[in-house]
TIMITI-848288 format. One line per 8 residues: number of its first residue (from 1); their letters; for each residue z, y, x of C-alpha. Coordinates in nm, 4 decimals, padded with zeros to 6 digits. Last residue first. Layout:
BEGIN
NUM) a) Z:Y:X ~ ... .
! end
This chain:
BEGIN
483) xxxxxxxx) -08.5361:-04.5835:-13.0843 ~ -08.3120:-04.5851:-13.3752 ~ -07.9958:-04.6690:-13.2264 ~ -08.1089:-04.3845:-12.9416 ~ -08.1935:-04.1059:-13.2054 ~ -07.8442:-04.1792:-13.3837 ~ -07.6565:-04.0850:-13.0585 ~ -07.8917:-03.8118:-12.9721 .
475) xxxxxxxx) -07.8736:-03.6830:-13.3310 ~ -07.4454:-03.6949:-13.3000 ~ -07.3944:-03.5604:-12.9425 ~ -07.6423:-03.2551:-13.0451 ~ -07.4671:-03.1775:-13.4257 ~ -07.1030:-03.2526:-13.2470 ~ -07.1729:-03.0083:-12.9595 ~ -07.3228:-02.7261:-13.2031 .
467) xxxxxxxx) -06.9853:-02.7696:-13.4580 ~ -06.9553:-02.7608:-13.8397 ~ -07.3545:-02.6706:-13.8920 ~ -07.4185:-02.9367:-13.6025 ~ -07.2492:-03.1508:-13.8740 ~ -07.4738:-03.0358:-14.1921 ~ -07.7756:-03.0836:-13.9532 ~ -07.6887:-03.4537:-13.8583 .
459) xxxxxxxx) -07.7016:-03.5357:-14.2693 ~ -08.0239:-03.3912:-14.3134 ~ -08.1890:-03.5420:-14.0199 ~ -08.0749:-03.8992:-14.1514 ~ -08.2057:-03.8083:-14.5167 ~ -08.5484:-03.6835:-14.3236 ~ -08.6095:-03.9623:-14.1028 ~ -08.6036:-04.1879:-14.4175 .
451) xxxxxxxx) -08.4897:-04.5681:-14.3884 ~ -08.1517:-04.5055:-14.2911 ~ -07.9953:-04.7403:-14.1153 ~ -07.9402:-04.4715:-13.8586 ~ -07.6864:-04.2848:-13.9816 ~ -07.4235:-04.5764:-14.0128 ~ -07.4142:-04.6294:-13.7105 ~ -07.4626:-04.2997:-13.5858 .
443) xxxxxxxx) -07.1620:-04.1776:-13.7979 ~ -06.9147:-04.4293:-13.5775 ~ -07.0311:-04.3315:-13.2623 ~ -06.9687:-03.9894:-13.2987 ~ -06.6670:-04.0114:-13.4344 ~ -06.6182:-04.2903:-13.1410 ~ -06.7041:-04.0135:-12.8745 ~ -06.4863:-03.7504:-13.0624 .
435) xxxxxxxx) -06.1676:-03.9453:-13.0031 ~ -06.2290:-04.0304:-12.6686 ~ -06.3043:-03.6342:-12.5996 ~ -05.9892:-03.5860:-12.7521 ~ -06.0225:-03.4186:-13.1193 ~ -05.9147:-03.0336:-13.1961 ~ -06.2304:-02.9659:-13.2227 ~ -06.3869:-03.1865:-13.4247 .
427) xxxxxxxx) -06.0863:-03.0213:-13.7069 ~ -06.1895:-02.7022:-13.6518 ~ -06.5655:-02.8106:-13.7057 ~ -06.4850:-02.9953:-14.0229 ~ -06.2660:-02.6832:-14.1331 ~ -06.5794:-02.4483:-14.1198 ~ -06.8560:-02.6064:-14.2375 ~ -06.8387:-02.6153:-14.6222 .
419) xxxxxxxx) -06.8416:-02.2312:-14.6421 ~ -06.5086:-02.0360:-14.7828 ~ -06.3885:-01.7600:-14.4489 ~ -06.3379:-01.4619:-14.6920 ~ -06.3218:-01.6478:-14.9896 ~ -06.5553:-01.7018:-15.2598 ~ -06.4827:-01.7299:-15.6562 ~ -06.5783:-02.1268:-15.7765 .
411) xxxxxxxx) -06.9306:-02.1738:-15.8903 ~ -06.9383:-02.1176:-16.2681 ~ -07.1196:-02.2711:-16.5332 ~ -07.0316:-02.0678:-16.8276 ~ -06.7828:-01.9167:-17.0163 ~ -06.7564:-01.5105:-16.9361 ~ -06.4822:-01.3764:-16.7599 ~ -06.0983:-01.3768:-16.7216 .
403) xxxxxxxx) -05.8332:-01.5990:-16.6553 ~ -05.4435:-01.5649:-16.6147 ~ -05.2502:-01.8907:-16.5586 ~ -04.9655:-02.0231:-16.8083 ~ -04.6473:-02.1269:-16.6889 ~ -04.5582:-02.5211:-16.6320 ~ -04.3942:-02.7964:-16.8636 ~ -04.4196:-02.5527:-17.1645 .
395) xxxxxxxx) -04.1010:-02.4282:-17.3259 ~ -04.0596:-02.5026:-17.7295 ~ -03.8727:-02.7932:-17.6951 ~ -04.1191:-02.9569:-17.9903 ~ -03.9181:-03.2235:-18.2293 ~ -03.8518:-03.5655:-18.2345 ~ -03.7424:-03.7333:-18.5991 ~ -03.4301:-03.6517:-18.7854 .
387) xxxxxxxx) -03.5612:-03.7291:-19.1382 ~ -03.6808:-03.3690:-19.2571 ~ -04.0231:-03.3852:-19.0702 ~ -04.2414:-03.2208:-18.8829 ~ -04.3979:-03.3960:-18.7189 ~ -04.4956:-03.7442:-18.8673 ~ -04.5077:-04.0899:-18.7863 ~ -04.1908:-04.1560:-18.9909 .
379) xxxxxxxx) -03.9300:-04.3755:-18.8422 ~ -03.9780:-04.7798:-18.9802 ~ -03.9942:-04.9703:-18.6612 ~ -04.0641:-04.7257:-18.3762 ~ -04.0921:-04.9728:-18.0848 ~ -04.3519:-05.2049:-18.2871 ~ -04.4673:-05.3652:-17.9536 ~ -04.8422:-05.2363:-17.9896 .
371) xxxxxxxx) -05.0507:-05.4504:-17.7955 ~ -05.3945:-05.3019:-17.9158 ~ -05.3185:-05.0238:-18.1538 ~ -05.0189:-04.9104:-18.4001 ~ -04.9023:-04.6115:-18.3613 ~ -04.8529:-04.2974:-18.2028 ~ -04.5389:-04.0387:-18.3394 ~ -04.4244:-04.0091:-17.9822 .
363) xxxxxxxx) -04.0674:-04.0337:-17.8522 ~ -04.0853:-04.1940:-17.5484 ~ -03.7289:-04.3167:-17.4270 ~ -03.5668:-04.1360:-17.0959 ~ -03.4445:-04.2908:-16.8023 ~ -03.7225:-04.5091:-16.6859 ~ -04.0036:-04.4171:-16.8527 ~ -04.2454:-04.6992:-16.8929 .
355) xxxxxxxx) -04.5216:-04.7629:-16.6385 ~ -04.4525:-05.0393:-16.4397 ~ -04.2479:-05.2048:-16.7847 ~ -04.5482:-05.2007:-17.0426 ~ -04.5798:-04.9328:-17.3498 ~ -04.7586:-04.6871:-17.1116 ~ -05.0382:-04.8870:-17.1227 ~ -05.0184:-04.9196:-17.5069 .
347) xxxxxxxx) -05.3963:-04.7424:-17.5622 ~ -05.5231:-05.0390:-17.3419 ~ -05.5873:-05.1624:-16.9983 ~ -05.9008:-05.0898:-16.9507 ~ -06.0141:-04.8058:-17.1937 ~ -05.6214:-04.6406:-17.2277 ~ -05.6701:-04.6686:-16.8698 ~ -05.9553:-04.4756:-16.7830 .
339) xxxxxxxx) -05.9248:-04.2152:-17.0331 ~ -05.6139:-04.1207:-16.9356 ~ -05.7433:-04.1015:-16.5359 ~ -06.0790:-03.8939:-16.6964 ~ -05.9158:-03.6244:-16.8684 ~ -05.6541:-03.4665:-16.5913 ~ -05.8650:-03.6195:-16.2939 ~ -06.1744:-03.3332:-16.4220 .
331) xxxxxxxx) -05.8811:-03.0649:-16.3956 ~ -05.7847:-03.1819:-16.0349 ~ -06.1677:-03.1959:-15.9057 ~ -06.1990:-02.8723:-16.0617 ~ -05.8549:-02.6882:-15.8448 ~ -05.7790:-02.4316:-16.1562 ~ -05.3788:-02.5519:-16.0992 ~ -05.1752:-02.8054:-16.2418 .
323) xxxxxxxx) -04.7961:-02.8268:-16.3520 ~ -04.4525:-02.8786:-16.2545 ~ -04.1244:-02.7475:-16.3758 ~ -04.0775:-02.9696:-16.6568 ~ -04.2597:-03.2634:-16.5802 ~ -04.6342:-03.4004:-16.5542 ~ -04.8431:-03.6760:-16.6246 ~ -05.1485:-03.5292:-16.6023 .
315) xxxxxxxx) -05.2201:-03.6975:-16.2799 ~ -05.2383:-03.9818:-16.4591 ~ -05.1122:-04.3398:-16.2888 ~ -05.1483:-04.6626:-16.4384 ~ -04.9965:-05.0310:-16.3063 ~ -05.2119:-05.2913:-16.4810 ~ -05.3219:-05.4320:-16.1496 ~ -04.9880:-05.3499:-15.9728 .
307) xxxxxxxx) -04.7158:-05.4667:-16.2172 ~ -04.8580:-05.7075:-16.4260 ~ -05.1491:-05.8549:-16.2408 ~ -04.9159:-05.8435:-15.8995 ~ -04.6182:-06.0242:-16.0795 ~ -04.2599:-05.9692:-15.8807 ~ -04.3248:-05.6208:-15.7373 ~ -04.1769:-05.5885:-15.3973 .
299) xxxxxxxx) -03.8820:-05.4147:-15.3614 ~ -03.7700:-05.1605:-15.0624 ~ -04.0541:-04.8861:-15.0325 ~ -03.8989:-04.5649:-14.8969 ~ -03.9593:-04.1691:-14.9731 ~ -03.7699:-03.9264:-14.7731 ~ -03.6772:-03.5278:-14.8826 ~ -03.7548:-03.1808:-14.8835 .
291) xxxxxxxx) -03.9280:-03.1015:-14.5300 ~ -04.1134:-02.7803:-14.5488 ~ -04.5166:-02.7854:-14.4065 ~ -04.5663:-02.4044:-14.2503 ~ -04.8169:-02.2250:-14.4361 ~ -05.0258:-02.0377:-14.2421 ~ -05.0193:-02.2199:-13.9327 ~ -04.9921:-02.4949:-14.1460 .
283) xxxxxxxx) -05.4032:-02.4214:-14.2142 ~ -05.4225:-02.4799:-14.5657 ~ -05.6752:-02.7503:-14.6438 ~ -06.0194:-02.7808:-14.7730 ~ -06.2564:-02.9928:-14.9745 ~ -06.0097:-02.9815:-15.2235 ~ -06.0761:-02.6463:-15.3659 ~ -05.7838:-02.4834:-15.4807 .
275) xxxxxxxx) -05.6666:-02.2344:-15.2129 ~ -06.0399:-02.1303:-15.1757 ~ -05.9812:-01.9659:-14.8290 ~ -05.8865:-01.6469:-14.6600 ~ -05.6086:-01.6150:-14.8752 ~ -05.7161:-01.2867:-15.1287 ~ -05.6439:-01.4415:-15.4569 ~ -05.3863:-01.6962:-15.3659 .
267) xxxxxxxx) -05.1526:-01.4713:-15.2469 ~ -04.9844:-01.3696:-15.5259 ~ -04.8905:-01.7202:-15.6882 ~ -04.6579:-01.7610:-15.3573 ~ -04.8177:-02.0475:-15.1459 ~ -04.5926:-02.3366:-15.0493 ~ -04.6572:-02.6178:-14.7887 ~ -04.4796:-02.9069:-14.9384 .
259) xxxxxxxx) -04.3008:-03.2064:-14.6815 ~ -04.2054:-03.5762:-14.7736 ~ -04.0908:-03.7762:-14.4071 ~ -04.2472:-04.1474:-14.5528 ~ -04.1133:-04.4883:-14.5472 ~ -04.1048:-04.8604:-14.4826 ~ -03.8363:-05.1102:-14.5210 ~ -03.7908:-05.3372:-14.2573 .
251) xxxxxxxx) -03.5566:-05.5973:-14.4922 ~ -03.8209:-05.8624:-14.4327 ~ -03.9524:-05.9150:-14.7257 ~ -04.0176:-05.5570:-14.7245 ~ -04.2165:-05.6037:-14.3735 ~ -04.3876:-05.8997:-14.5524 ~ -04.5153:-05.7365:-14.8636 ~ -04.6863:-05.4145:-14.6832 .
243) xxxxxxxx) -04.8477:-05.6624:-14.4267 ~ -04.9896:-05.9247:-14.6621 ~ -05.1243:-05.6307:-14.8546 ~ -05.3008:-05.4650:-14.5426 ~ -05.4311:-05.7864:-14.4197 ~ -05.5659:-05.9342:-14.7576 ~ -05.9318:-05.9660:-14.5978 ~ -05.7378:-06.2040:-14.3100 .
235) xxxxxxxx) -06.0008:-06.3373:-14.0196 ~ -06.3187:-06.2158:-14.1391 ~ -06.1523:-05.8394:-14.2412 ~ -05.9449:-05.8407:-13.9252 ~ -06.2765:-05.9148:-13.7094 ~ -06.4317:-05.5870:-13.8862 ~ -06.1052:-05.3760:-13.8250 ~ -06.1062:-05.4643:-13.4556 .
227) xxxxxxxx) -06.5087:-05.3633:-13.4128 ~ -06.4747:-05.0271:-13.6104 ~ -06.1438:-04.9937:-13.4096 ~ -05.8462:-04.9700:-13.6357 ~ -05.5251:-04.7156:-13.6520 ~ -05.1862:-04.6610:-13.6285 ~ -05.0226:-04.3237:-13.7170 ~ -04.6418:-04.3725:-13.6611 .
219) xxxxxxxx) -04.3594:-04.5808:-13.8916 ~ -04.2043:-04.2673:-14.0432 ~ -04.5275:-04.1938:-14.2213 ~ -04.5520:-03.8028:-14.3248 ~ -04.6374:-03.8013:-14.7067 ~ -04.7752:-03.4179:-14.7391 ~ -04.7785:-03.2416:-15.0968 ~ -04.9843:-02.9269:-15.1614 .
211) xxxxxxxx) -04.7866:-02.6804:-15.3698 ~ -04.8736:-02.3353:-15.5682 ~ -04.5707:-02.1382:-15.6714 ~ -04.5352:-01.9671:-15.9909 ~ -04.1965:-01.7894:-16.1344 ~ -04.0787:-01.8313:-16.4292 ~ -03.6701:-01.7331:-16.3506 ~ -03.5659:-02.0990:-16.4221 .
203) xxxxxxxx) -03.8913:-02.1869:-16.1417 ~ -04.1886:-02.2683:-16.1108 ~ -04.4128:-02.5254:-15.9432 ~ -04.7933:-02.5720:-15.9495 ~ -05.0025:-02.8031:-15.8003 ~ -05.2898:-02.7934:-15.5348 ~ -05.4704:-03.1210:-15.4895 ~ -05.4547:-03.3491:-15.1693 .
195) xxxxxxxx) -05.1574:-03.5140:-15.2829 ~ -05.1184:-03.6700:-14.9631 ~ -05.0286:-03.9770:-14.7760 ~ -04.9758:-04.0467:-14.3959 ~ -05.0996:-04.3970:-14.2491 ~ -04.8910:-04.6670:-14.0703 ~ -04.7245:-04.8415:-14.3801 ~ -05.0583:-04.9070:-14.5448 .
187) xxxxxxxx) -05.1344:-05.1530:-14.1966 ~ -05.3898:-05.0602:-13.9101 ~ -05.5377:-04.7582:-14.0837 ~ -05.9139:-04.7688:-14.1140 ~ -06.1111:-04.3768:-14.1624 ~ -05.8164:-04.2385:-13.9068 ~ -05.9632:-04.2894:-13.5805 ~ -06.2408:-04.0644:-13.6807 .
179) xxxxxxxx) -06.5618:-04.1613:-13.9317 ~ -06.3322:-04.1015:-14.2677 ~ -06.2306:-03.7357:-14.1562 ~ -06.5199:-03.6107:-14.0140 ~ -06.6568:-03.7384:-14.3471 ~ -06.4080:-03.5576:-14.5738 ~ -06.4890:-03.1896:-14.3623 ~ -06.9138:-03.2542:-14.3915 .
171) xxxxxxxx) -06.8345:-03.3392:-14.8143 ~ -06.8960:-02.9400:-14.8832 ~ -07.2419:-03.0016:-14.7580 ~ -07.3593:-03.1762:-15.0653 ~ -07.7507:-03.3010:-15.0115 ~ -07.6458:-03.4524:-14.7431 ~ -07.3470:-03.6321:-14.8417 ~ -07.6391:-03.7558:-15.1188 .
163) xxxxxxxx) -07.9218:-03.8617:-14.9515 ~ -07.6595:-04.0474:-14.6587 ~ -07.4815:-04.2518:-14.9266 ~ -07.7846:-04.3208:-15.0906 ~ -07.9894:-04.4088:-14.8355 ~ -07.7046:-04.6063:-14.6057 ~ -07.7067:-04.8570:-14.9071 ~ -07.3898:-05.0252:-15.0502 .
155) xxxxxxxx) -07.5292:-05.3879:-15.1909 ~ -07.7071:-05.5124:-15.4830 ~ -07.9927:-05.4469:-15.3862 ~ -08.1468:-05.2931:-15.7510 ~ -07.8447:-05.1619:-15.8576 ~ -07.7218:-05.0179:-15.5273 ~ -07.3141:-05.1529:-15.4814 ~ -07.0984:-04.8411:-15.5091 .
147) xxxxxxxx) -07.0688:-04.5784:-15.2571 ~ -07.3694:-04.3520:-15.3897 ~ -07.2616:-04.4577:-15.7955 ~ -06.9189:-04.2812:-15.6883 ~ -07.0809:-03.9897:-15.5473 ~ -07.2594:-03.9120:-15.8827 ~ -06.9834:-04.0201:-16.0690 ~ -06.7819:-03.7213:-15.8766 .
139) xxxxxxxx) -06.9951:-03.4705:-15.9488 ~ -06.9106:-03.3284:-16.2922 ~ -06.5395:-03.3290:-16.1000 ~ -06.6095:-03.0092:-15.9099 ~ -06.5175:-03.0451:-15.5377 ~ -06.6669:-03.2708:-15.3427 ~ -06.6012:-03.5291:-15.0649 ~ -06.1833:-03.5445:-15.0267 .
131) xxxxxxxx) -05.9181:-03.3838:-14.9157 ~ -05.5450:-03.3886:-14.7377 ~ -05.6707:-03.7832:-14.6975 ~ -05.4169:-04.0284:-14.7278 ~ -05.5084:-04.0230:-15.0916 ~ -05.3226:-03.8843:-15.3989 ~ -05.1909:-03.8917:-15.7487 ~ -04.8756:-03.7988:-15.8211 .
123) xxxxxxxx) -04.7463:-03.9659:-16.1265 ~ -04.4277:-03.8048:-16.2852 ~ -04.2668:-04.0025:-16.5473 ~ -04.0268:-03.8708:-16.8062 ~ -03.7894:-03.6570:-16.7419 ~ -03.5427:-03.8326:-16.6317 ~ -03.7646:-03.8932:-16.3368 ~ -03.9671:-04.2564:-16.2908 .
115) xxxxxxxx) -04.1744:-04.1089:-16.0082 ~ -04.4876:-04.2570:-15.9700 ~ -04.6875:-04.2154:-15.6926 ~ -05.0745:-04.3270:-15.6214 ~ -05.1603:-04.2778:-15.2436 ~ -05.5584:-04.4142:-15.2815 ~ -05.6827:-04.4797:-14.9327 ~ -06.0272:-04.2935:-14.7867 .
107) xxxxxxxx) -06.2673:-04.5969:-14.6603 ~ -06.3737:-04.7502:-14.3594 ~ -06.2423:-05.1330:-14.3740 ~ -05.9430:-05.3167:-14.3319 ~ -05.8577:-05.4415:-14.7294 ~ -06.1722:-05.6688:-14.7486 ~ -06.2805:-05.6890:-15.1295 ~ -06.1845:-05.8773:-15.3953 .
99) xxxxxxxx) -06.1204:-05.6133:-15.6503 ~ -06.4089:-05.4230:-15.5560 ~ -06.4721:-05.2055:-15.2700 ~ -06.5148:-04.8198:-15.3639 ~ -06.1951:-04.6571:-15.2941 ~ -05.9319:-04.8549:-15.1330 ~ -05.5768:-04.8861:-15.2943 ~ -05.2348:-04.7879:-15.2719 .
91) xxxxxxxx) -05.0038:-04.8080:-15.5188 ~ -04.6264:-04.6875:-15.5053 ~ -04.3690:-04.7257:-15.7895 ~ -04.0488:-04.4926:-15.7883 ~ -03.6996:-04.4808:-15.8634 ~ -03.5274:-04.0897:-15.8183 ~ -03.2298:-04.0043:-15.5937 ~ -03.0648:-03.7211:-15.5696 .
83) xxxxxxxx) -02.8977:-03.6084:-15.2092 ~ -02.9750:-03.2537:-15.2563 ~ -02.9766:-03.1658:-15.6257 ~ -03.2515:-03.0184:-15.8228 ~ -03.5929:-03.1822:-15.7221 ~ -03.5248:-03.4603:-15.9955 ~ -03.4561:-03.2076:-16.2097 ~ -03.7772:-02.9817:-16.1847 .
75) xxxxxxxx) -03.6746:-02.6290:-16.1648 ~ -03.9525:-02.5213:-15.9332 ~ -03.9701:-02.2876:-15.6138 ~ -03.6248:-02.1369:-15.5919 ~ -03.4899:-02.4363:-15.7161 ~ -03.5929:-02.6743:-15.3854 ~ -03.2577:-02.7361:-15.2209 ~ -03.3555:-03.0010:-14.9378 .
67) xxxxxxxx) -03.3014:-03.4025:-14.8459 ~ -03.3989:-03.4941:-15.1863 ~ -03.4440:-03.9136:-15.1761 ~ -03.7493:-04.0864:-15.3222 ~ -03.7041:-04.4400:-15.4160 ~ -03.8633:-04.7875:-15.3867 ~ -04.1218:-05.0232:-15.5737 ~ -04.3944:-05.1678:-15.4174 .
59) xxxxxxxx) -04.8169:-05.1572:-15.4643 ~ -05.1076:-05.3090:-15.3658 ~ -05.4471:-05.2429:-15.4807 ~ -05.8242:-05.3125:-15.4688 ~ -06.0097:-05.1252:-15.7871 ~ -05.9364:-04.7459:-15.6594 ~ -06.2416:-04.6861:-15.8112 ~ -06.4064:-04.8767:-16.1498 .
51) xxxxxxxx) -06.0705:-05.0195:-16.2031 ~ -06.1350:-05.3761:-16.2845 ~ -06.1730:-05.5302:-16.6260 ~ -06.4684:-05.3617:-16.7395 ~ -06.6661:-05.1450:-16.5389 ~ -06.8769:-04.8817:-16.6324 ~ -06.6477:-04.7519:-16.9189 ~ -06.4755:-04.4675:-16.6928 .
43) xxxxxxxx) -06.8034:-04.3326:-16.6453 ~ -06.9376:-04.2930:-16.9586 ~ -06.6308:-04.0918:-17.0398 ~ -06.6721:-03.8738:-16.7514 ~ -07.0376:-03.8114:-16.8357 ~ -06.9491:-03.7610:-17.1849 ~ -06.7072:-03.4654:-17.0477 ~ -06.9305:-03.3187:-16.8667 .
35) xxxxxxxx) -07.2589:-03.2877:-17.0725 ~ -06.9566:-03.2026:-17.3541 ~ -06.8758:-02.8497:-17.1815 ~ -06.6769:-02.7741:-17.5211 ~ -06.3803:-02.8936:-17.3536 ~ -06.3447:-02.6091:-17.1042 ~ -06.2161:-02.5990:-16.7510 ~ -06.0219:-02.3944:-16.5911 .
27) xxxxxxxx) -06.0463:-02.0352:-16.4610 ~ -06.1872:-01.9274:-16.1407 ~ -06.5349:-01.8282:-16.2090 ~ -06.4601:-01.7231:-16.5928 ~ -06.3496:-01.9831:-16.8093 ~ -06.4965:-02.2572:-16.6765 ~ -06.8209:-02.4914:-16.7622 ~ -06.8838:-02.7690:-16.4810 .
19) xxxxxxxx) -07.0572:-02.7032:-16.1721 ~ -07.3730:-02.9010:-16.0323 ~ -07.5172:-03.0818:-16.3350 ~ -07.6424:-02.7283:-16.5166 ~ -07.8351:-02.6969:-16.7924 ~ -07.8061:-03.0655:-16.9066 ~ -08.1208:-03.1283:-17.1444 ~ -08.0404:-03.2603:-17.4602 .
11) xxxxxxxx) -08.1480:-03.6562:-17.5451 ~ -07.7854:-03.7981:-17.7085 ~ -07.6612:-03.9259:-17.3791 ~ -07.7427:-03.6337:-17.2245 ~ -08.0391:-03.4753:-17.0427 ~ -08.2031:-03.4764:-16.6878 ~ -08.5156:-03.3491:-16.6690 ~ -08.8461:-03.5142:-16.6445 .
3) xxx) -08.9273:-03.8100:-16.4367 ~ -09.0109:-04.1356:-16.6737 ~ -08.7582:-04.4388:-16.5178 .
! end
């Protein structure tokens, strides 16, 4: 390929492929930043059948149970009574093997909810990591390309992966997480879930809370071995799905303690950190975690093509009383999970029975389209109209968040204690010294298959930058596998 700069689809020269166009440093996105969203776009039509992430699933039905009185923080209805129950569909996936890869290897696990409120649908999108590798979604099919198979090999290469965690120190906290105990779970049913992102609620009164979600497995944190989990994947690939659909099968249902940490709009400006960039958490020192309520799995779906490959989840599929927040990674998700499926499975997605309201109709005035089932027979496609057809409520989903500034390519406002170091070394930290020995011995690896001292020097520095005893334990470790 000629070097010269980078440009568009259409030959223009992209200004900035680092952050995406905001209003004002914290504000959301905008839709005239087209570099973005063409590159989404592009993206999502990659692949074609499979999901191009998130592409080897298994999912089960159950229900989520209210176990708390939540109305002072949001007036969703399916949060508003204790003991209410709402019907839900669970996927969980790996993130960059393909449909038929192993499920026991070292990857982050998709935690894709979908609450069938009477509301509508509520899809929570999440992983069973509290965060993930970057932060600003014109970035995330660059990282994606880095885990995928190489074009030329043919096969995930340390060089990329390495070149390009580091060349973006905010992923150090994500790998910390990936290369501990936790990066293979034993089974889906012993690993925590999260939504990762920060949400809003509100309230009747319209007030603004942002939430971070926390799926707390009742079943214990069990893990893998790099060695255990790669005689699992020779022996059984479809481990983790053979184990999810036999314990339901069995009547041992499994489930999750559900707990929010909640931040008062106020604070959010001053908290010592980012409060919306996912490459961090909220210290529950902080925030306390609140238990409100118990999610269980108890049916298994009857058609896995139907109901788990052409299962969809948005995370802008929202309710009344629940809404996003300026997170990046969460405003890119809001476009590009749509997009996704209306390109592979079809503009009528939502028409099919995983993904169709439960309690309330649709009323849209979209027709027509691949698999269109006719639903609206002869009601005008119109609004507004004279002949009795849906009409506006009037009352946005979620309240309205103040920006300011110039448009442009803004880095996200800094915090007191914001650098991409800092949680990665609290978390080392609070590891045994077992625990940190196969962190350790895990990154090295992987680390040294790189061909280029400087990639693999690159990557040791951003640890040491987390923690001096994990930077010096880590370059001796990869320094001896590449002796």
């Amino acid at each position: 390929m000629t070097q010269g700069p980078l440009t568009t689809e259409a030959g223009a020269p992209v200004a900035d492929n680092q952050n995406s166009e905001t209003a004002g440093a914290g504000g959301p996105m905008l839709i005239q930043d087209q570099a973005l969203l063409e590159k989404l776009a592009h993206f999502n039509r990659e692949r074609i059948p499979e999901r191009i992430v998130h592409a080897r699933g298994a999912g089960a039905y159950g229900t989520f149970t209210l176990t708390r009185d939540v109305s002072q923080w949001t007036r969703a209805r399916f949060l508003s009574e204790v003991g209410k129950q709402t019907e839900t569909f669970l996927r969980f996936s790996t993130v960059a093997g393909n449909l038929g890869s192993a499920d026991a290897v070292r990857d982050p696990r998709g935690f894709a909810l979908k609450f069938y409120t009477e509301d509508g649908n509520y899809d929570l999108v999440g992983n069973n990591t509290p965060v993930f590798f970057i932060k600003d979604a014109i970035k995330f099919p660059d990282f994606i390309h880095t885990q995928k198979r190489d074009p030329y090999t043919g096969s995930q290469e340390a060089d990329n992966v390495w070149d390009f965690w580091g060349l973006s120190p905010e992923s150090t906290h994500q790998v910390t997480w990936l290369f501990g105990d936790r990066g293979i779970p034993a089974t889906l049913r012993h690993m925590n879930g999260y939504g990762s992102h920060t949400y809003q609620w509100n309230n009747e009164a319209g007030e603004v809370f942002w939430v971070k979600y926390h799926f707390k497995t009742d079943q214990g944190i069990k893990n893998l071995t790099t060695d255990e989990a790669n005689r699992l994947s020779g022996v059984d690939p479809d481990s983790h799905q053979r184990d999810l659909r036999e314990s339901i099968e069995r009547g041992e249902f499994p489930s999750w303690t559900v707990q929010v940490q909640i931040m008062p709009a106020a604070e959010a400006a001053t908290y010592r950190f980012n409060p919306f960039d996912l490459t961090k958490v909220w210290p529950h020192a902080d925030y306390p975690p609140i238990e409100i309520g118990k999610l269980e799995l108890n049916r298994n779906p009857e058609n896995i093509f139907a109901e788990v490959e052409q299962s969809i989840f948005s995370p802008a599929h929202f309710v009344p009383g629940i809404g996003p927040s300026p997170d990046k990674m969460l405003q890119g998700r809001l476009f590009a999970y749509g997009d996704a499926h209306r390109y592979r499975v079809g503009i009528n997605a939502d028409h099919l029975p995983v993904n169709r309201p439960h309690a309330t109709e649709a009323r849209t005035n979209s027709r027509d389209g691949y698999l269109y089932d006719g639903r609206h027979k002869g009601g005008k496609n119109y609004e507004p109209n004279s002949f009795g057809g849906p009409f506006q409520t009037d009352r946005p989903l979620w309240q309205p968040t103040q920006v300011s500034g110039a448009t442009g390519h803004h880095e996200a406002p800094s915090h007191a204690e914001d650098n991409d170091f800092v949680q990665a070394g609290d978390l080392y930290r609070k590891m045994t010294q077992d625990e940190k020995e196969r962190l350790v011995d895990n990154l090295a690896q992987f680390i040294a298959k790189v061909s280029r001292d400087d990639i693999a020097e690159r990557a040791i520095d951003n640890f040491r930058r987390a923690d001096g005893d994990f930077g010096k334990r880590l370059e001796a470790a990869v320094q001896a596998r590449r002796a």
